[in-house]
Backbone bond lengths (Angstrom), bond angles and torsions (degrees), N, CA, C in turn:
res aa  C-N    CA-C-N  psi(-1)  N-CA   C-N-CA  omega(-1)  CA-C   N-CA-C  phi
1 X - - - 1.439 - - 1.529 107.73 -
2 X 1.295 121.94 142.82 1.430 131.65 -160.97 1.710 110.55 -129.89
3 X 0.943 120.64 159.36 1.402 108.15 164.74 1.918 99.93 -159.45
4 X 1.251 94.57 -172.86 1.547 97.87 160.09 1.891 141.55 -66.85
5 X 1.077 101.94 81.06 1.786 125.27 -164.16 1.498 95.24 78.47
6 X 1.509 136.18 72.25 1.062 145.56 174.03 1.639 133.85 -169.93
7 X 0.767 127.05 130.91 1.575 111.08 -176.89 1.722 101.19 -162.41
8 X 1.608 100.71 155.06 1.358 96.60 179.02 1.596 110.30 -120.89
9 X 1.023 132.00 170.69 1.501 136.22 -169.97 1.891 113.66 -156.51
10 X 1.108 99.94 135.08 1.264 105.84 149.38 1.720 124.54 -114.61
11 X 1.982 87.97 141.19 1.344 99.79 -177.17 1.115 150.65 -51.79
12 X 1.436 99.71 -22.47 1.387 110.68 176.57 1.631 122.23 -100.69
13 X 1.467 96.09 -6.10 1.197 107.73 165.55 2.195 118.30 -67.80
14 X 1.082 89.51 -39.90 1.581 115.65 -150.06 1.996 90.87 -57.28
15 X 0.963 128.40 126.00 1.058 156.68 -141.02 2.020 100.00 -109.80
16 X 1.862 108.22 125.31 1.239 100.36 171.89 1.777 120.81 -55.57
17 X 1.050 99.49 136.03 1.586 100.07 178.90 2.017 115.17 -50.46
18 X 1.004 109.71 -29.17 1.660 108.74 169.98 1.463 112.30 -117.36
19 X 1.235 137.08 142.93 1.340 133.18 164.97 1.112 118.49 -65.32
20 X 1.454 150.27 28.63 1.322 151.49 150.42 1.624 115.42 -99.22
21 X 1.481 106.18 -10.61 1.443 119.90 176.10 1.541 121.65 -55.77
22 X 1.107 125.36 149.63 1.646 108.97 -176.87 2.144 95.86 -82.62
23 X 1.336 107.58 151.92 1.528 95.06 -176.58 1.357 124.61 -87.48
24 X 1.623 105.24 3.76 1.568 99.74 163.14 1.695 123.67 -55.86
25 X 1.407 117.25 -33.39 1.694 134.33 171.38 1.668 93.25 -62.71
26 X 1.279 68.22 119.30 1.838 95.06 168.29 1.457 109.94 -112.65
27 X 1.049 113.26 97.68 1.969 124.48 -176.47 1.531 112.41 -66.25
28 X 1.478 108.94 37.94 1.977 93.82 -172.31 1.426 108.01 -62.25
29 X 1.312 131.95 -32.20 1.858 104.55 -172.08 1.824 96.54 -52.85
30 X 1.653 118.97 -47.73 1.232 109.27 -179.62 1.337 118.77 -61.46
31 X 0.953 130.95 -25.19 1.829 137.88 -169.41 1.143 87.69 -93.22
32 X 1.294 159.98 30.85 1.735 118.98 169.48 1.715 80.34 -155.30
33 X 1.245 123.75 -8.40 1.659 123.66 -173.09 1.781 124.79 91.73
34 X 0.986 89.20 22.33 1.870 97.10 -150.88 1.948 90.50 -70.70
35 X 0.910 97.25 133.61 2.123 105.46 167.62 1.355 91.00 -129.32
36 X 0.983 159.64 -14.82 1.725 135.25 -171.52 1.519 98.13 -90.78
37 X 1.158 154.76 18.24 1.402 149.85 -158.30 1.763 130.19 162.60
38 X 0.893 111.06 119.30 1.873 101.27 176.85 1.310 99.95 -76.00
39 X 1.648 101.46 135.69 2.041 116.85 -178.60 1.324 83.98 -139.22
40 X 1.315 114.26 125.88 1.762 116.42 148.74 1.614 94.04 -156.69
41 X 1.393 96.85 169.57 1.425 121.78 176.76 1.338 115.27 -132.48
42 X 1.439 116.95 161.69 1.534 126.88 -177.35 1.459 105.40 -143.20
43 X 1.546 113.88 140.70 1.735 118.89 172.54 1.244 88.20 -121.47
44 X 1.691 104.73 132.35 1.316 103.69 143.74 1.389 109.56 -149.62
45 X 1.299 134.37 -178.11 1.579 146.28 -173.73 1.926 96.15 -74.11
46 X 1.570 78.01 174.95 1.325 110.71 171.41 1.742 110.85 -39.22
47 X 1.337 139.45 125.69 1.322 119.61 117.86 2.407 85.13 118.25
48 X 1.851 86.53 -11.35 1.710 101.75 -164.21 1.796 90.45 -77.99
49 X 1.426 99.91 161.16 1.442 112.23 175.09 1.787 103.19 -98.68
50 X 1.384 115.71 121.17 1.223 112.78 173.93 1.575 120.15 -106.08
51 X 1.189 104.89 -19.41 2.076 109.57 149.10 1.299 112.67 -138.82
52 X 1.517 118.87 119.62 1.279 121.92 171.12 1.479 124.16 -48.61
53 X 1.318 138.55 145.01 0.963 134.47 175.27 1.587 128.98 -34.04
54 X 1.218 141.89 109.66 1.639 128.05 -175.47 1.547 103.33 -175.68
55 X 1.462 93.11 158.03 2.018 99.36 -178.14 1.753 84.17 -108.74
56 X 1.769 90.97 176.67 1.836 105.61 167.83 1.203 99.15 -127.03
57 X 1.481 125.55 55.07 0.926 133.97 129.45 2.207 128.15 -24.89
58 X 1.157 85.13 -49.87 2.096 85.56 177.94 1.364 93.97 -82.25
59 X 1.368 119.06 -57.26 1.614 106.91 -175.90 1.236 139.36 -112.04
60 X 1.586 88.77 31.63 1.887 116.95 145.47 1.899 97.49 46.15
61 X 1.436 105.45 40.33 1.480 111.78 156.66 1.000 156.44 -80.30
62 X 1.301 146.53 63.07 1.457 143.76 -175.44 1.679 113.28 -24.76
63 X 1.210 106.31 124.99 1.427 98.78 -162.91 1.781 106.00 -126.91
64 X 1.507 138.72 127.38 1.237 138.49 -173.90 1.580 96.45 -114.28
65 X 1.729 104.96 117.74 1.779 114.82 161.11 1.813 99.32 -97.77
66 X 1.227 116.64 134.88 1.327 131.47 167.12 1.674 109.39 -123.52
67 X 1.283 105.61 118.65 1.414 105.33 178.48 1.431 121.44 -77.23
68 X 1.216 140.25 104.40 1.364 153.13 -153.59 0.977 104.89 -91.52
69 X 1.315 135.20 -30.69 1.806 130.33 161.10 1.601 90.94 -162.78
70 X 1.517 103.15 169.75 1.171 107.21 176.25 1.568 128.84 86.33
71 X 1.132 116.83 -135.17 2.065 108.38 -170.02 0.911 98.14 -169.82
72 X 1.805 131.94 126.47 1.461 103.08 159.50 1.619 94.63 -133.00
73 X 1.401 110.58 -164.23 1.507 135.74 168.12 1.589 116.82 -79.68
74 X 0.991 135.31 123.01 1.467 100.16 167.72 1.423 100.99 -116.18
75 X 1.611 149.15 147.00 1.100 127.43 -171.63 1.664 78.17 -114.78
76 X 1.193 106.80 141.00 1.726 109.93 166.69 1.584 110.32 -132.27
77 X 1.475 127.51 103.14 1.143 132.26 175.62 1.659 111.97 70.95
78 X 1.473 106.99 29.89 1.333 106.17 174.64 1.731 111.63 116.59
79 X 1.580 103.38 -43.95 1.545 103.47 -171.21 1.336 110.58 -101.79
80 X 1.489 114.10 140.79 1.479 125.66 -148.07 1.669 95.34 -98.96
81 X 1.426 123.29 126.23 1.840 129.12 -173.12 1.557 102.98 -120.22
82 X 1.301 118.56 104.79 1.773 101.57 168.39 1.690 101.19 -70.78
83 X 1.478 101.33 144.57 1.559 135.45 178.24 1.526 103.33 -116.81
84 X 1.231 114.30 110.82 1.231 109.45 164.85 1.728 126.83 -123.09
85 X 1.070 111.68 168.15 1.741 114.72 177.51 1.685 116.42 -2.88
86 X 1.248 100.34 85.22 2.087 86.97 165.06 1.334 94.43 120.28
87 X 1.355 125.05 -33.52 1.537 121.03 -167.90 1.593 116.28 -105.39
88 X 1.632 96.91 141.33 1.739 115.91 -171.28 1.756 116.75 -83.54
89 X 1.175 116.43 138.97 1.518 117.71 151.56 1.334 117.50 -117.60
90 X 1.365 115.14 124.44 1.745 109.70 166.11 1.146 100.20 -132.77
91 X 1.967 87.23 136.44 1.338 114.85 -162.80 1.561 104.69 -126.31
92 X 1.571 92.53 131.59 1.631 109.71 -174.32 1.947 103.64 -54.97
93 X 1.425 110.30 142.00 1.955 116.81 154.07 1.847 110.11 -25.18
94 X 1.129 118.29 -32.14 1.497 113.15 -166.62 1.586 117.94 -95.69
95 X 1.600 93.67 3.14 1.847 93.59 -160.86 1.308 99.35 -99.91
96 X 1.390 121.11 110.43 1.982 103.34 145.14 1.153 147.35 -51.43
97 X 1.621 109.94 116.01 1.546 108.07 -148.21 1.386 110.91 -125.59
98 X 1.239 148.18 148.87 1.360 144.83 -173.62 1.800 106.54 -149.79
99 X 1.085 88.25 153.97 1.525 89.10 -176.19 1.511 108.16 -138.09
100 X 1.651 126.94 127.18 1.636 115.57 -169.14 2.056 72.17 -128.31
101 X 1.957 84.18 158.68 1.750 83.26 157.65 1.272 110.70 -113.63
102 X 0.998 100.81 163.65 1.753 121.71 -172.66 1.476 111.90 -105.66
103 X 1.028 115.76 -21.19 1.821 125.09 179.91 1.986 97.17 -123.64
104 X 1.730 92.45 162.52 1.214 115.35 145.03 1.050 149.03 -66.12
105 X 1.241 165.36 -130.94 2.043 80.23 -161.45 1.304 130.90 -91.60
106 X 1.274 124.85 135.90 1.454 122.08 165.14 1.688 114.81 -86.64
107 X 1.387 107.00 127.13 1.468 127.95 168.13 0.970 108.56 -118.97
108 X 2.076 91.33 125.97 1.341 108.93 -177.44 1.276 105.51 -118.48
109 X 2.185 115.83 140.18 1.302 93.44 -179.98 1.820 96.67 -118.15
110 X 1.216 98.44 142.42 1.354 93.25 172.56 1.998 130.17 -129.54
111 X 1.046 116.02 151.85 1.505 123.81 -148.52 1.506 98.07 -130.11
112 X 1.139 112.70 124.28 1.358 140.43 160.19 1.230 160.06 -149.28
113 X 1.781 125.27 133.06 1.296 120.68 -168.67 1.372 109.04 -132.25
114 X 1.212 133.68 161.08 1.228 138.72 167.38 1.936 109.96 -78.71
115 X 1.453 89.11 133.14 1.842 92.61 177.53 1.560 108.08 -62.82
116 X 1.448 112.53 131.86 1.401 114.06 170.33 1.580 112.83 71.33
117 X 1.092 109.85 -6.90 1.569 91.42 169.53 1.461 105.43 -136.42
118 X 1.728 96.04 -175.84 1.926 96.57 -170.52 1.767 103.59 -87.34
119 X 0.962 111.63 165.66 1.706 108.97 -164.04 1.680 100.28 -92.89
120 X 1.087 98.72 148.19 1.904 111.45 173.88 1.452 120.52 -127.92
121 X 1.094 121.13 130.34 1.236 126.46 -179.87 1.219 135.18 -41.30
122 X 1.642 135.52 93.66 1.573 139.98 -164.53 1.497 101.14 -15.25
123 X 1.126 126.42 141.76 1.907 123.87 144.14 1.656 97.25 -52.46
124 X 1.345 126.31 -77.57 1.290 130.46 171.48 1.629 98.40 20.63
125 X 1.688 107.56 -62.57 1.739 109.63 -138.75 1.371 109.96 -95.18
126 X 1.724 115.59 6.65 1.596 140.47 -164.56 1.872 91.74 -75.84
């Protein structure tokens, strides 16, 4: 549903941004038009990795995982936090962070900007 500077979406609908993508990646900054911020989400099963291990260190990002259904792990700098249904983590550019799910499916959505500056589009998404 669309409107004037508005639109609504569902997540699991929302479609990888390239067709070689696996279709658990849900591309919403690409699906909904978003440039002020990176938004995407990921479902996957039990035991699946839904962000590989890594800091934003190069692009000095503050980064928010919200668990959208489901349970996961989050390992942040070594120590392992269950996240479950409804609840946020934001994690500073310097932290190593990983995300596994713990349920069927876990959807994760995650949000990001760089501190102090205007946001630019991953290479990743080229």
């Amino acid at each position: 549903m669309k409107g004037d500077g508005w639109q609504v979406a569902v997540v699991k609908d929302i479609p990888p941004v390239k067709a070689d993508w696996p279709p658990e990646w849900k591309s919403v900054r690409h699906h909904l038009g978003i440039t002020a911020f990176g938004i995407n989400a990921v479902s996957k099963a039990t035991g699946e990795v839904l962000t590989p291990e890594h800091d934003e260190l190069e692009s000095n990002q503050q980064e928010v995982f919200f668990v959208h259904e489901g349970e996961a792990t989050a390992i942040l700098d070594g120590q392992e936090v269950i996240v479950r249904t409804g609840e946020i983590v934001a994690v500073e550019p310097r932290v190593r962070r990983s995300f596994v799910a713990r349920a069927t499916p876990t959807t994760l959505l995650i949000v990001g900007s760089p501190v102090g500056a205007a946001y630019e589009r991953p290479g990743w998404e080229e």
